[in-house]
C-alpha positions as CSV (number, residue, x, y, z in Angstrom):
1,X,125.2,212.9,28.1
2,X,122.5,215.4,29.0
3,X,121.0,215.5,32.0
4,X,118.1,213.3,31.8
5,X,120.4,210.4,30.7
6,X,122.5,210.7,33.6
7,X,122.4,207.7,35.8
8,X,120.7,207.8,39.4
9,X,123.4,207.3,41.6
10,X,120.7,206.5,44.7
11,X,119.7,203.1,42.8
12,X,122.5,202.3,41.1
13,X,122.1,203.4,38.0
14,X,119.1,201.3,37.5
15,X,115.2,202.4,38.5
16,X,114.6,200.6,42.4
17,X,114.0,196.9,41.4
18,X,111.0,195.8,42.9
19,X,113.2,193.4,45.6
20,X,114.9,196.7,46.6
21,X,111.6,198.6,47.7
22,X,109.9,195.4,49.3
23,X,113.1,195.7,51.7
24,X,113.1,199.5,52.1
25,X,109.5,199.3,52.4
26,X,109.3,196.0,54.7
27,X,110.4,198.2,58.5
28,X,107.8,200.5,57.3
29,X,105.4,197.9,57.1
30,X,106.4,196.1,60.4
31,X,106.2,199.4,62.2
32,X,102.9,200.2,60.6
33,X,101.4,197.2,61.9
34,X,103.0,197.5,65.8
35,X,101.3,200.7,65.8
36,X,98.4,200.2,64.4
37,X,96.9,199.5,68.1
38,X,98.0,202.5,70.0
39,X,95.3,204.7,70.4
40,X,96.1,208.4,71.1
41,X,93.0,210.3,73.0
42,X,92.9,213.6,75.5
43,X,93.7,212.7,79.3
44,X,91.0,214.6,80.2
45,X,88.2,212.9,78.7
46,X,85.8,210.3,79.3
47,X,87.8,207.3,80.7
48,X,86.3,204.1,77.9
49,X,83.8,202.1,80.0
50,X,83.4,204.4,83.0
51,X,81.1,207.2,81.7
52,X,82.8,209.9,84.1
53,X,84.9,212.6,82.8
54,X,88.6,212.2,84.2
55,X,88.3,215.7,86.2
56,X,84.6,214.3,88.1
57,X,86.8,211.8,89.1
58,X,90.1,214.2,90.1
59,X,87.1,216.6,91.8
60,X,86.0,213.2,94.0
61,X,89.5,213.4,96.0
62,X,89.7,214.7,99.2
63,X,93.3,215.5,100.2
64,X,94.6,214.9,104.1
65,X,95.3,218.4,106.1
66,X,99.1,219.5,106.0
67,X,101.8,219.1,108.8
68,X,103.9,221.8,107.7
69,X,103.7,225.1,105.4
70,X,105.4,222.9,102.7
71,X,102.6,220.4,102.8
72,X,100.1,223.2,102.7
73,X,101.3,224.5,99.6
74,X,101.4,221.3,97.9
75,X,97.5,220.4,99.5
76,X,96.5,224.1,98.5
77,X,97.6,223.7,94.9
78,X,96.0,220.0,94.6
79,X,92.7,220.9,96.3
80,X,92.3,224.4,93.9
81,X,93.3,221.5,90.3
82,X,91.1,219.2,91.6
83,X,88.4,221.3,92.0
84,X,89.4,225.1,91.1
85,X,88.7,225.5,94.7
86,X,85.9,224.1,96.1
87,X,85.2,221.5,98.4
88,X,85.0,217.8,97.2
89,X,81.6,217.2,97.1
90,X,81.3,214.0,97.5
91,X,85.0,212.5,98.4
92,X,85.3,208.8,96.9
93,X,88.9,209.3,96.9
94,X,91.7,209.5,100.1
95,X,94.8,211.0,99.2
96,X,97.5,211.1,101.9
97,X,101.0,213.0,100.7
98,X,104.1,212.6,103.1
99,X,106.4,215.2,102.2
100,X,110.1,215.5,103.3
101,X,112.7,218.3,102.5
102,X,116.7,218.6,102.7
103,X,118.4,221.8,102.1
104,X,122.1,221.7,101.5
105,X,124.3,224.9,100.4
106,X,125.6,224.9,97.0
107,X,128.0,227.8,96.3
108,X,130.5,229.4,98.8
109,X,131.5,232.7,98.6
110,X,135.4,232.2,98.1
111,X,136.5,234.9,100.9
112,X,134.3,234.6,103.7
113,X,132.6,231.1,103.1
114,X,129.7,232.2,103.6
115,X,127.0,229.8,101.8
116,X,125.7,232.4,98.6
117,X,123.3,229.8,97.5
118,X,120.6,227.0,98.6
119,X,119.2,223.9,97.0
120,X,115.8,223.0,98.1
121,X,115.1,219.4,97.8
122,X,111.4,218.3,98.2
123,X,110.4,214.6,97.9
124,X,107.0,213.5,98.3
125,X,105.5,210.0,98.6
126,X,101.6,209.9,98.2
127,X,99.0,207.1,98.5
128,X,95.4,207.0,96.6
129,X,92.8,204.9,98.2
130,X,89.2,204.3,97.8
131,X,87.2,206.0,100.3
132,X,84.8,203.7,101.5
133,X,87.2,200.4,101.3
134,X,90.5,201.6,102.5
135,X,92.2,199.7,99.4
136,X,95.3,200.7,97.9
137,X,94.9,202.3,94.3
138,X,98.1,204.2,93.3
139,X,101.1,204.7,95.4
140,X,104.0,207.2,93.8
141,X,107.1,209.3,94.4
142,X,107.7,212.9,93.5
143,X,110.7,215.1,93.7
144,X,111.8,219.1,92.9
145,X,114.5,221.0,93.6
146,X,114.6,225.0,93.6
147,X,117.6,227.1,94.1
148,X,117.8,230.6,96.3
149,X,120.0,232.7,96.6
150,X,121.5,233.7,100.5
151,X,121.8,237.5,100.8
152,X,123.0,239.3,104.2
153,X,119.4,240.3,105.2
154,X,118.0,237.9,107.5
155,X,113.9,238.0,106.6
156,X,115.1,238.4,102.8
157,X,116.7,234.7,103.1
158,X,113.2,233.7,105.2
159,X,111.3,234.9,102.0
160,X,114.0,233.0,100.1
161,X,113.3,229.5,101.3
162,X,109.9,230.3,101.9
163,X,109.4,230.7,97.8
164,X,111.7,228.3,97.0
165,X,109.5,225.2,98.7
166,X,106.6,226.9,97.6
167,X,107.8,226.5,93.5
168,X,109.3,222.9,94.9
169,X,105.6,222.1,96.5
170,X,104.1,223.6,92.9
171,X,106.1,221.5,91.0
172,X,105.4,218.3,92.4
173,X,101.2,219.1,92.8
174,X,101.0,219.4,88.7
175,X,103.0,215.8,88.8
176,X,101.3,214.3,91.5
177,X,97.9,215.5,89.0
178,X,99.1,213.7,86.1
179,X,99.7,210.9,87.6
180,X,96.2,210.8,89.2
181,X,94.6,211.9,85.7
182,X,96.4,209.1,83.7
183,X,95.7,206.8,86.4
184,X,91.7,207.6,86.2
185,X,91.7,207.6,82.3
186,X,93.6,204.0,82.2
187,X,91.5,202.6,85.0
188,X,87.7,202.9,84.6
């Protein structure tokens, strides 16, 4: 038998009757048409309906002032990818953030017990109303952790925690923006 005589062992021996590809082909088919609604576009652009760009919106946000350094990193970095830094001009939009943070150690040295590194736990809850009615438009949780190491050196352990709830604060800003953007470009 030479080789072009050989049977297909993937059909049985037999070209794919046509019954066989309907029912190979049939999930295709069914998934094709599920799909065939979803409509992939940029988050940034214009929301359908609204006319206004997702980040005129973002840029229409005015962010409440901090409590704590925490807070202040998270505003800073939310005010500067709203805007790239400049004042809202004309806030439509109240965001209130209410930030809380747990540190607990998570290694011991095994001689002295002496904590050799933190976890920094940030969890933020924020609020998005409309400006000139007060209503409700998004509520949301956020939450990062960032490790530091504890060293002997007291102001090098200040730094310490200092960066690591600044790359916490970071972290929850870019996902508190997403949220905001996909909520702008759902919601004309």
């Amino acid at each position: 038998m030479s080789s072009d005589e050989r049977p297909d062992r993937t059909t049985g021996g037999a070209a794919a009757s046509p019954r066989r590809r309907a029912v190979l082909l049939a999930p295709l088919l069914v998934a094709a048409v599920a799909l065939g609604g979803c409509v992939v576009r940029p988050l940034y652009a214009d929301a359908p309906g609204s006319g206004t760009p997702v980040a005129a919106r973002l840029a229409q946000i005015a962010v409440e002032p901090a409590r704590n350094r925490p807070e202040q990193v998270l505003r800073n970095e939310l005010i500067f990818s709203f805007t790239g830094g400049e004042t809202a001009p004309d806030p439509q939009y109240a965001l209130r953030v209410f930030l809380t943070r747990t540190e607990a150690a998570v290694a011991v040295e095994r001689l002295s017990e002496v904590p050799a590194s933190y976890l920094v736990s940030l969890s933020a809850s924020f609020v998005l109303s409309d400006s000139t009615t007060g209503r409700t438009l998004l509520t949301g949780n956020s939450a990062a952790d960032a490790s530091y190491d504890f060293s002997s050196q007291r102001f090098a352990n200040v730094r310490a925690l200092e960066d690591a709830e600044s790359r916490a604060a970071k972290t929850i800003a870019a996902d508190i923006r997403v949220r905001l953007a996909s909520y702008f470009a759902t919601h004309p």
